[in-house]
C-alpha positions in Angstrom: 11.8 -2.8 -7.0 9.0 -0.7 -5.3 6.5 -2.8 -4.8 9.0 -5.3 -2.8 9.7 -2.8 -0.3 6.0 -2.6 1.1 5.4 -6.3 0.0 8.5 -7.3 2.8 6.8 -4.8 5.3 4.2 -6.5 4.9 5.7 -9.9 5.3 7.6 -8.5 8.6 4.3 -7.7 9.9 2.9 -10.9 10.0 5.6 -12.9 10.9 5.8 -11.1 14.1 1.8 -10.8 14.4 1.7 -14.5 13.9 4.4 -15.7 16.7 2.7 -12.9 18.8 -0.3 -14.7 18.4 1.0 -17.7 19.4 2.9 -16.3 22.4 -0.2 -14.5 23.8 -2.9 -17.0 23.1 -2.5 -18.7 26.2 -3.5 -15.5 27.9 -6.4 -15.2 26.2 -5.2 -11.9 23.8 -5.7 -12.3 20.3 -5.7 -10.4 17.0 -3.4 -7.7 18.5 -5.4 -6.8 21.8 -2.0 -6.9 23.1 -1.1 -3.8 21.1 -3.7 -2.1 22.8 -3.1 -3.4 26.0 0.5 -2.0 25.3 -0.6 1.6 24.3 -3.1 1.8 27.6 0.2 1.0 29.4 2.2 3.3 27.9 -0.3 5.9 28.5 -1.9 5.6 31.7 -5.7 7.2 31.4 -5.7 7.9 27.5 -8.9 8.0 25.5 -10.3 5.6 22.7 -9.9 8.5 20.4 -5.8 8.5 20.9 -5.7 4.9 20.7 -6.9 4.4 17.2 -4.8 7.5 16.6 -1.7 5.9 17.6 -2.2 2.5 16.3 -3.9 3.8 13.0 -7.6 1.5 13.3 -10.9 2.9 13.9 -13.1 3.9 16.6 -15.0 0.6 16.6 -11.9 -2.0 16.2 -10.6 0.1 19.4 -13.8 0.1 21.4 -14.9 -3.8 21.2 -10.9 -4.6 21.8 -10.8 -2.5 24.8 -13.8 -4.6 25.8 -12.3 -7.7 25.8 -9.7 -6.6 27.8 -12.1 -5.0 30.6 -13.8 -8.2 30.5 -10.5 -10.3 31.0 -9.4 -8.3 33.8 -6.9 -6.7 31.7 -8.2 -3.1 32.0 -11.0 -0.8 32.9 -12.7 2.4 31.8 -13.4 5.5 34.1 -15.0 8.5 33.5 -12.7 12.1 33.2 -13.1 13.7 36.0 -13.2 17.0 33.7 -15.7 15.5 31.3 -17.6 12.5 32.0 -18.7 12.1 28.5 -15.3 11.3 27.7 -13.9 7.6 29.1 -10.1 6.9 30.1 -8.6 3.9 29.8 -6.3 2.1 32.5 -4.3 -1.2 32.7 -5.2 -2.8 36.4 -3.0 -4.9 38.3 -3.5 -8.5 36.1 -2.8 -6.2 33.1 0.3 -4.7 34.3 1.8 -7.9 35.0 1.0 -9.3 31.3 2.2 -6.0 30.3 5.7 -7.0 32.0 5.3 -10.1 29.9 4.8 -8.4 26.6 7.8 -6.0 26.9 9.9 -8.7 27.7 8.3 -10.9 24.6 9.1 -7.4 22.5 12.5 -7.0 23.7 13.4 -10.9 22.5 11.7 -10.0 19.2 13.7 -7.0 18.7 16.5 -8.6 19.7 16.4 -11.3 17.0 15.1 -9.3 14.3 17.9 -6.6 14.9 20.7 -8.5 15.8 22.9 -8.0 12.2 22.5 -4.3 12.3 24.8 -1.7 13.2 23.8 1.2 15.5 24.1 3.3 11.9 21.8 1.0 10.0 18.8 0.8 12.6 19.1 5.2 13.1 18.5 5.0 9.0 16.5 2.6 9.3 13.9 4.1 11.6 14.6 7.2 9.8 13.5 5.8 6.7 10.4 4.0 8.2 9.2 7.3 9.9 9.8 8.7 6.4 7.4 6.1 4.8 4.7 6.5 8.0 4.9 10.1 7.0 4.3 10.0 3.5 1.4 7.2 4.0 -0.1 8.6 6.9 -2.5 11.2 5.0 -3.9 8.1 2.8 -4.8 6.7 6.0 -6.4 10.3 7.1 -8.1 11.0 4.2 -9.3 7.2 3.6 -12.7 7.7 5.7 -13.3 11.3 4.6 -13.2 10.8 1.0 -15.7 8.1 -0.8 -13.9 5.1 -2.1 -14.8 5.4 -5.4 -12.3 9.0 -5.6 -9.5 7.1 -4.3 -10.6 3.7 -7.4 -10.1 6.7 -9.9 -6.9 7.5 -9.0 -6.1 4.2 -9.1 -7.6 3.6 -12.4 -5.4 6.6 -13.4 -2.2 5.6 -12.3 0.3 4.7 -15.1 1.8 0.9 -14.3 5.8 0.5 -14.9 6.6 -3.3 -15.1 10.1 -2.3 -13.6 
């Protein structure tokens, strides 16, 4: 039963990466750039740092993404003004506009995929989601501090159940 759970996540995932792909190719966003063209949106002036905070990929993914979408037009980097070492990140005018575009294309999405739940079943839902973030989350933390080969020994270690 476990592994089903994460395995239909998983499936989730991509069926909704996959039509988002096809939606936003014409636009010229691929491979999720519109996620991070999203979180810029949603948080007008953040730094690369929080974005691969928030959407859980490294420093590198974030910065050639964010590159792309300077170079379509979609955003652009400044300076702080406190800090100039440190860059912000903002959605112009063209961006905002396919931003408009993608919340609208979210919205349908959500609507379909949600549609046979009850107000009850999507708060436990989320709960339960949140719950699983949380109890994943440190793996993700801890999975560049640590070398690989101490998380392959407790994998080797673990007992396997054929449940």
């Amino acid at each position: 039963m476990d592994k089903r759970i994460l395995r239909e996540i998983g499936k989730t995932y991509r069926i909704v990466n996959t039509f988002d792909d096809f939606i936003f190719a014409s636009s010229g966003l691929t491979k999720g750039q519109y996620q991070f063209l999203m979180r810029i949106y949603e948080n007008p002036g953040i730094n690369q740092k929080d974005i691969s905070s928030l959407l859980c990929v490294d420093k590198t993914t974030t910065s050639k993404a964010i590159s792309k979408l300077v170079a379509k037009g979609y955003a652009l980097r400044k300076n702080d003004d406190q800090d100039n070492r440190n860059l912000r990140v903002y959605v112009t005018d063209h961006g905002k506009t396919k931003c408009e575009f993608i919340s609208r294309e979210e919205q349908f999405v959500n609507k379909l995929a949600l549609k046979d739940f009850d107000i009850n079943e999507l708060e436990q839902f989320l709960s339960l989601l949140q719950k699983l973030n949380g109890a994943l989350q440190p793996l993700y933390d801890t999975a560049r501090s640590k070398p690989r080969d101490h998380f392959i020994t407790l994998i080797e270690k673990e007992e396997l159940s054929c449940h």
